[in-house]
N, C-alpha and C positions, 0 to 999 in steps of 0.2 A: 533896753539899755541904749543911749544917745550914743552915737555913731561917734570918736573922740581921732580930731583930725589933725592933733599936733604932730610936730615934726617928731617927737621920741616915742609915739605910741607905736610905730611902724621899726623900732629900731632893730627889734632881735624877727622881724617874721622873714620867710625866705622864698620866693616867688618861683616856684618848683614850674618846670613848664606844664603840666598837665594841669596845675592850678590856673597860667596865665591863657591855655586852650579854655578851661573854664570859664572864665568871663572874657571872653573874648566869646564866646559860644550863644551866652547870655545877652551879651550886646547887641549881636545878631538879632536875638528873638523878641527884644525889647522891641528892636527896632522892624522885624516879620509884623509885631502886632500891634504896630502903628500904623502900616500898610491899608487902605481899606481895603475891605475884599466885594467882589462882584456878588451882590447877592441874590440874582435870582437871571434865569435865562431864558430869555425872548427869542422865540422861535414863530415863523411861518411856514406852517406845513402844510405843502400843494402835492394832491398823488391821487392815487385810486385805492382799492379797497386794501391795499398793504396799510395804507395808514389812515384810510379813514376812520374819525372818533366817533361818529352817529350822523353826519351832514344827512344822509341816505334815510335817516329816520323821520326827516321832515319835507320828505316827497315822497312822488307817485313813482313808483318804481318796483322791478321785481328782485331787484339787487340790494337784499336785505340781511342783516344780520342781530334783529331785534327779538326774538325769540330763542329761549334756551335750546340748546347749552353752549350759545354762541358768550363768552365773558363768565363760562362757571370760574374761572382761574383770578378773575378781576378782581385784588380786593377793596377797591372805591368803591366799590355796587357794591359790597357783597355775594356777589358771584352772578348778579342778575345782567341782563345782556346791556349793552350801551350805545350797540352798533357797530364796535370793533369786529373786524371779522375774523378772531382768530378767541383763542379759549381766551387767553390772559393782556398783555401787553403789546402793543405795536412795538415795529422799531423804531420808530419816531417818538415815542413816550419812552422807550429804554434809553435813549441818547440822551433825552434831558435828561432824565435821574441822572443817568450815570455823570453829564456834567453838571449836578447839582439844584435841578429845578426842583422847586419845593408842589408841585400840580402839573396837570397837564392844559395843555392849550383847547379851551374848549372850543366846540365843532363852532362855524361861522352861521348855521344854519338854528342855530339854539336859542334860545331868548335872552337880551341885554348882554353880548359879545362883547359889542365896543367899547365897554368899559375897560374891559383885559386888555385889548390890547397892546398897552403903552408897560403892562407889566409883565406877561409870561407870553402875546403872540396869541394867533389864534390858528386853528386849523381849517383849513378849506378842502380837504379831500375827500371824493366821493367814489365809493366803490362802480366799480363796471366802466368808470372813464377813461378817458386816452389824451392823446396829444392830439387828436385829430379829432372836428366835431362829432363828424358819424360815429365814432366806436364805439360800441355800444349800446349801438340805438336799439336791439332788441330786447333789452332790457328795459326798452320804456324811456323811464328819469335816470337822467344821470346828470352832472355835474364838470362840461367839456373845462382841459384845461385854460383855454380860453379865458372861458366864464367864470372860474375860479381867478385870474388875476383880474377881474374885473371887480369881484367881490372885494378884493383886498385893496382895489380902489376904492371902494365906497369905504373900508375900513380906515383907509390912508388917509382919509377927508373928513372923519369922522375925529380922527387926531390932528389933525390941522387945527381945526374949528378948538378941540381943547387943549391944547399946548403950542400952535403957532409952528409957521414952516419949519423954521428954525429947531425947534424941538423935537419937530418929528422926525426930521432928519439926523439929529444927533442920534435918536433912539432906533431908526434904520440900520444906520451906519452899523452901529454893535451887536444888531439881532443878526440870525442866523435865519437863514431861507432854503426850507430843503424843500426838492423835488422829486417825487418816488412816483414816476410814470414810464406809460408806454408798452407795459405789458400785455393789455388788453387789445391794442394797437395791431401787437404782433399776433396773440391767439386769433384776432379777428379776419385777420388775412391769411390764417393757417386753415381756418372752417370755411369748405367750401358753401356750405350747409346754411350760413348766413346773408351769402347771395351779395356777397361784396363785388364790384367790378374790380377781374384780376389785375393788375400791374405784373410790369416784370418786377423782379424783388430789389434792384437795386434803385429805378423809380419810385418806389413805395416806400422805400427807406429814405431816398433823398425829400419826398412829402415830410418824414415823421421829422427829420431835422433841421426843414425849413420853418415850419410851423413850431419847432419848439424854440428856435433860435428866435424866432418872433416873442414871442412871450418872455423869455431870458431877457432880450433888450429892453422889455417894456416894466421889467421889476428892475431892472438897471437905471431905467429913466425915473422912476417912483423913489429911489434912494436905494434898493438890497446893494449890499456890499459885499456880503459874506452868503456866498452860494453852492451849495451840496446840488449836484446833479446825477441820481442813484440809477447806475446801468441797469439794465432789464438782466434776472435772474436766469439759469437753465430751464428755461420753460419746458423742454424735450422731456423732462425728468417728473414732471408734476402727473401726480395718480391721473387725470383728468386725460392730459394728451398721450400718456401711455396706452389708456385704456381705449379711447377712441384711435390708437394707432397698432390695436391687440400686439403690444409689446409686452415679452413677455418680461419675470420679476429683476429688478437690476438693471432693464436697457433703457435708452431714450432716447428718443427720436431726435438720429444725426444733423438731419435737414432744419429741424423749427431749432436746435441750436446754433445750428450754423450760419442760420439767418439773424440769428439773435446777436453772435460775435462780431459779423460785420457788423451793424449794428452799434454797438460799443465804441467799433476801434471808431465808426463815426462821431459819434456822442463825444470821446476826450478829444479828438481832432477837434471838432467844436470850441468845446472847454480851451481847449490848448488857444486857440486862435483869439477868441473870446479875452483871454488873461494877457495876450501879449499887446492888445488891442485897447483893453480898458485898466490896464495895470499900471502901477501898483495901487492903484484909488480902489478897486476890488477886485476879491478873488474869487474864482471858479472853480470849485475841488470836484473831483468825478471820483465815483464810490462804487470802487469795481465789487458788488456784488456777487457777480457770476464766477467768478474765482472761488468766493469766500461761501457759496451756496455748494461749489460742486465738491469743496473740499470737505465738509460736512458729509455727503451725500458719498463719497468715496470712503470715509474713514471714518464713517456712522460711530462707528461701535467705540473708537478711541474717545467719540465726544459725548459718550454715557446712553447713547439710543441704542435701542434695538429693532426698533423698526424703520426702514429709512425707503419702505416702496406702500406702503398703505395709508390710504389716512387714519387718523384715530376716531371722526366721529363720518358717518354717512358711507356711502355704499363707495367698494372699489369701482363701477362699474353705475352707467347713469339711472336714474336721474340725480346721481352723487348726491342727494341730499342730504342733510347735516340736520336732524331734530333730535328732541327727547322727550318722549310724551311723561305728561305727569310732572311731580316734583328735581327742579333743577339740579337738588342734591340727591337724588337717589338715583342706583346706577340701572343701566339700562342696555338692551344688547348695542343698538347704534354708536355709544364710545365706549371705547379702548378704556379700561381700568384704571394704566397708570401714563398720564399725559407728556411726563415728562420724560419719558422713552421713547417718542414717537418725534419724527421730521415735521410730520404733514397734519396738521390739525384736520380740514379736508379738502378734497379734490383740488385744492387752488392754493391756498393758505398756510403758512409753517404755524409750526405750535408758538405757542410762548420763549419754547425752551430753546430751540432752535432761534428764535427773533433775541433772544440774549446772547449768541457767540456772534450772530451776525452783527449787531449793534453793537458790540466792544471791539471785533474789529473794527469796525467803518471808525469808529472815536481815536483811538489808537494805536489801528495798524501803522504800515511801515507806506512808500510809495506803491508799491504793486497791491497794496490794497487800496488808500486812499490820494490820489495826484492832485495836484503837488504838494500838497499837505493833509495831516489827519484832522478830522472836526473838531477832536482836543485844543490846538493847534492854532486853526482857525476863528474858533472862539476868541481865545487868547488873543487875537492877533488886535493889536492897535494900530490907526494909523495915525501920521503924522498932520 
């Protein structure tokens, strides 16, 4: 029936207010879905084995996560390994989903990368690395963070050449740059064992944040705008430095945590100075972690685990290893039955389940989880 606009068609109707809320409501969502929306999000991810996607599978290295039942939880593989070191999802792959990315950012190290870049970001994280070249080194290959923004140089240049300064800079500007390091930094100055030369601890921390601060300015000079900087977790706590500190179930080691807090508060002083210094043209969010890990690890059980001191796959006690012989799907004594009860995937590594509360705070929380802003937040943020 044609829509009839004369002036007496309207004479007897009576514009009730929940009617006039009605299209008024309606106007609204005409006009939401004329909006364009963001449709996909570009991420560079720089870290160690928290978020490496396979980088580690295409070197010489003993820092490996390419045999089962390392990814049985993944279901892109179908449960076969990919290199992530944890059963299922990084936090770094749960952040995109959770803001909407349709894939993840494949490893830098893989074949025909460059292409992706300009659309979902690529990953450059290598397990067993640090801020500092040596860490790691006895693990052979690793991937220093260094070397990792040097990669994402070649990738920066790789976008030039196909969409021009100009381009690659707009498409900088709006990606998001997270950093998940320094962990290895600090187990590696905790192990006498590895024959590092001591520092006192506040020397060796003021190393780990000169050296990152260097790196920070130099994806500040490259275009990153939008920068996640993920504090180092309660290391004191993980099966690994328990058990080499014969702690017994529920303690952790005061010392390698409290190495780990100073630490931090340096880290957002950083950030803090870094934002007042290059703001408002970019921002620096710090991703307190070790708040968001211990509050887990204290009130396990209210967050659906029941084991929150053992790993689920490899031994409480070394050579921690993490295998399953035979077929990926069929169970085996070395993991834990049900994965998604357990903190500690192994000796080093949260499960899946664990990397999903972690990862929706850091997106979400409030400032005592993520300063000065949440990654939700940040995404979002435009600049002028």
């Amino acid at each position: 029936m044609a829509l009839q606009c004369k002036m007496g068609t309207f004479d007897n109707v009576v514009f009730k207010p929940f009617s006039l809320l009605i299209l008024i409501l309606l106007s609204f969502q005409l006009h939401a879905d004329a909006v364009p929306r963001l449709s996909n999000f570009t991420t560079f991810v720089f870290g160690d084995s928290l978020v490496d996607a396979g980088n580690n599978d295409y070197i010489f290295t003993l820092a490996k996560a390419d045999s089962p039942p390392y990814g049985i939880d993944f279901k892109p593989s179908g449960g076969k390994p990919t290199g992530r070191f944890t059963n299922g999802r990084t936090i770094a792959d749960i952040v995109g989903q959770t803001l909407g990315a349709k894939s993840y950012p494949p490893p830098y190290l893989a074949p025909n990368t460059e292409a992706e870049a300009s659309l979902k970001g690529i990953n450059y994280a290598s397990g067993a690395s640090g801020i500092m070249d040596r860490t790691g080194f006895f693990f052979i290959g690793r991937i220093p963070l260094g070397e990792q923004v040097n990669n994402f140089e070649q990738s920066r240049n790789y976008m030039v050449n196909a969409m021009g300064e100009n381009g690659t800079r707009e498409v900088l500007k709006k990606a998001v740059f997270s950093l998940t390091i320094g962990s290895n930094d600090i187990l590696n100055y905790v192990q006498p064992f590895l024959g590092h030369e001591k520092l006192f601890p506040t020397t060796f921390l003021d190393f780990m944040i000169s050296n990152l601060t260097l790196q920070l300015e130099r994806l500040h000079e490259m275009g990153a705008r939008k920068l996640i900087v993920v504090g180092v977790g309660p290391l004191g706590c993980i099966p690994f430095v328990r058990a080499f500190n014969l702690l017994p179930s529920g303690k952790c080691s005061s010392a390698v945590n409290a190495l780990i807090r100073a630490y931090n508060q340096r880290l957002k002083a950083l950030l803090n100075r870094l934002n007042q210094e290059m703001g408002p043209d970019a921002i620096f969010v710090f991703a307190n972690s070790y708040d968001v890990f211990m509050d887990i690890l204290t009130k396990y059980r209210r967050f659906g685990f029941e084991n929150a001191d053992e790993p689920c796959c490899g031994g409480y006690f070394p050579p921690f290893v993490c295998f399953k012989s035979g077929n990926a799907n069929t169970s085996a004594p070395a993991l834990c039955e049900d994965r998604s009860k357990y903190v500690f995937w192994d000796a080093y590594h949260p499960t899946e389940a664990a990397n999903v509360i972690i990862a929706k705070q850091l997106v979400d929380g409030d400032e005592s989880v993520s300063f000065p802003i949440n990654i939700r937040k940040l995404y979002f943020y435009n600049y002028n």
